[in-house]
N, C-alpha and C positions, 0 to 999 in steps of 0.2 A: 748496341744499336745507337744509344746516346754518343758515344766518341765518336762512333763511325761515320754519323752524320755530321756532327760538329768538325769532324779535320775535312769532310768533305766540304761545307761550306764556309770552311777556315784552313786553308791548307799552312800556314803559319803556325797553327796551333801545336805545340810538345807536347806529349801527353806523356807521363811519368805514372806509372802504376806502381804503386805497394799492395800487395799482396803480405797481409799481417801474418799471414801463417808459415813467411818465408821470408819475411825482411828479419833479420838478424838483429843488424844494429840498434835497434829500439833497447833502449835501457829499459830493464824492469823497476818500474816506481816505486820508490817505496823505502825507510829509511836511507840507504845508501845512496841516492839520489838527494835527500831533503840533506844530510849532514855534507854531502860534496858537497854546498852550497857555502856553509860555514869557514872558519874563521882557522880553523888548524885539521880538514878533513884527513883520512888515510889514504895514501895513494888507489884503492881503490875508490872508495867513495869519491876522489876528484874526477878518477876517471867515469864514473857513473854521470858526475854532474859533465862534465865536456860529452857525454853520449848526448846526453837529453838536451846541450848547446849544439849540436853537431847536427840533431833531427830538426828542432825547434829552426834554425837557420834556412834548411834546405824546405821545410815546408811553407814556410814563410814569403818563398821567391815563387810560390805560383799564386794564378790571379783565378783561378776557379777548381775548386776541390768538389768530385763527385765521391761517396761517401755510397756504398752499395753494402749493403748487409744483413744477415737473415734475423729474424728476432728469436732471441733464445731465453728461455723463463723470462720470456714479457719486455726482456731488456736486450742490450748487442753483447756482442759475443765479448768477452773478457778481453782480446787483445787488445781490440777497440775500447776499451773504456782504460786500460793500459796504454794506448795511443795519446789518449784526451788526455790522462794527467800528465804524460810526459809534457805535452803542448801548454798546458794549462800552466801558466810561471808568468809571476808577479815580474813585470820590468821586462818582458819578450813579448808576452801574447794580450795580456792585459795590464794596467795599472791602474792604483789609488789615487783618485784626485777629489781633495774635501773629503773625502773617507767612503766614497762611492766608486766601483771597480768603473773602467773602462777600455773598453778591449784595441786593443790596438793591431788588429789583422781589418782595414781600412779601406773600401775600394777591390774588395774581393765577394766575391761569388761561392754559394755551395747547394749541391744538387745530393738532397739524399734520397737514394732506392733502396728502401726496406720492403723487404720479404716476409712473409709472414703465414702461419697455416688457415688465420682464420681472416678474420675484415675487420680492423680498426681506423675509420673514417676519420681522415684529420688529426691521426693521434689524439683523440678527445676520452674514448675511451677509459674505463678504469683500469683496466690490466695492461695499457698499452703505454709503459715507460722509455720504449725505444725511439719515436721519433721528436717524444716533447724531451727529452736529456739531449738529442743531436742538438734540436732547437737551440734547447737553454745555453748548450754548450759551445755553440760556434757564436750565438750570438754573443754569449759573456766575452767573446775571443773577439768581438769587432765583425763577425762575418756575420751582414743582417739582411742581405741581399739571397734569400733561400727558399727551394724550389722543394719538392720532394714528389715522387711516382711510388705509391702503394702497389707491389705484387701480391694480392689476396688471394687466399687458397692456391699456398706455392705448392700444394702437392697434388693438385690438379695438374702439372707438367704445361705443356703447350699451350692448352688452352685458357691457364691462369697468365700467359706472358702476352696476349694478344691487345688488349687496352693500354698494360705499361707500356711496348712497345712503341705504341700509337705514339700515345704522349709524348715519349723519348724523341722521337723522329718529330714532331713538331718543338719539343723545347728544343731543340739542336740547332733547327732552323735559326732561331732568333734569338738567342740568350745571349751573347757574347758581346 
C-alpha cells in the first residue's frame, strides 16, 4: 500500500525490492568478511569483503529504504540482522570522529513496518527488541529521518492490516 501510493504520487520514484530470503549476494558476516578487510586476506575472504563492498554501495545509492519485517523471538528475523552487519562498516556507513561514531547514510529516509503477534506501542516495551535495534541501527548509520507502522495482532489476518494501511496511504502522501 506504502509504494503503491508513493510511485503513485511520485511517478519518478525506483523502487528496488530485496526480498532477504532470495537475494543471494548478501555476504554472510562473519570472520570471513572482518579478515577480507586485512592486510594479506585469502582469496576468499577478499571476495567475502568485495560482497559486503558490492551490497554496501548499491544500498547506499537510495534516498528512502522501507524496512518491513515480522518480529521473531522479540527480535527480526536473522537475515535481517545479517543485512545490518554487512551494512554496518566503519569508513562506508558510519565513522570515528574524536572517538564518537558518525553515520554517514546523510539526507535519507527509513520507514519501518514491523509485524508482530501481540502490541508493542512505540517499541517501548520490554520484550520488544525489533523496532528500538532498527532504530538504533539506521540511526548509528546516519538514517534519522524514521517513520515506522506497527501491524498488531498479525494473525488476526485482514482485520489487523486495516489501521497500518491507513497510515501507509497517508505517509505516502507526503513523506518524500
Amino acid at each position: 500500500e506504502f509504494l503503491a501510493n508513493l510511485k503513485a504520487k511520485n511517478p519518478q520514484v525506483v523502487v528496488e525490492e530485496w526480498l532477504l530470503e532470495e537475494k543471494k549476494d548478501i555476504p554472510e558476516f562473519g570472520q570471513k568478511v572482518i579478515n577480507g578487510k586485512g592486510e594479506s586476506p585469502t582469496p576468499e575472504e577478499k571476495s567475502a569483503w568485495e560482497g559486503t563492498l558490492k551490497i554496501i554501495s548499491e544500498f547506499k545509492t537510495f534516498d528512502l529504504y522501507v524496512v518491513a519485517t515480522p518480529m521473531w523471538n522479540f527480535n527480526v528475523p536473522a537475515k535481517l540482522i545479517n543485512l545490518i552487519d554487512v551494512l554496518a562498516q566503519a569508513g562506508h556507513t558510519f565513522e570515528y570522529v574524536d572517538g564518537a561514531a558518525r553515520g554517514l547514510l546523510a539526507n535519507k529516509k527509513v520507514l519501518f513496518v514491523c509485524a508482530h503477534m501481540g502490541a508493542y506501542p512505540n517499541g517501548v516495551l520490554d520484550n520488544d527488541f525489533q523496532l528500538p535495534y532498527l532504530r538504533h541501527m539506521f540511526n548509528f548509520m546516519g538514517v534519522s529521518e524514521q517513520k515506522d507502522i506497527a501491524i498488531d495482532f498479525s494473525f488476526k489476518g485482514d482485520e489487523a492490516d486495516v489501521k497500518p494501511l491507513e497510515q501507509a496511504k497517508a505517509l505516502a502522501a507526503d513523506w518524500l
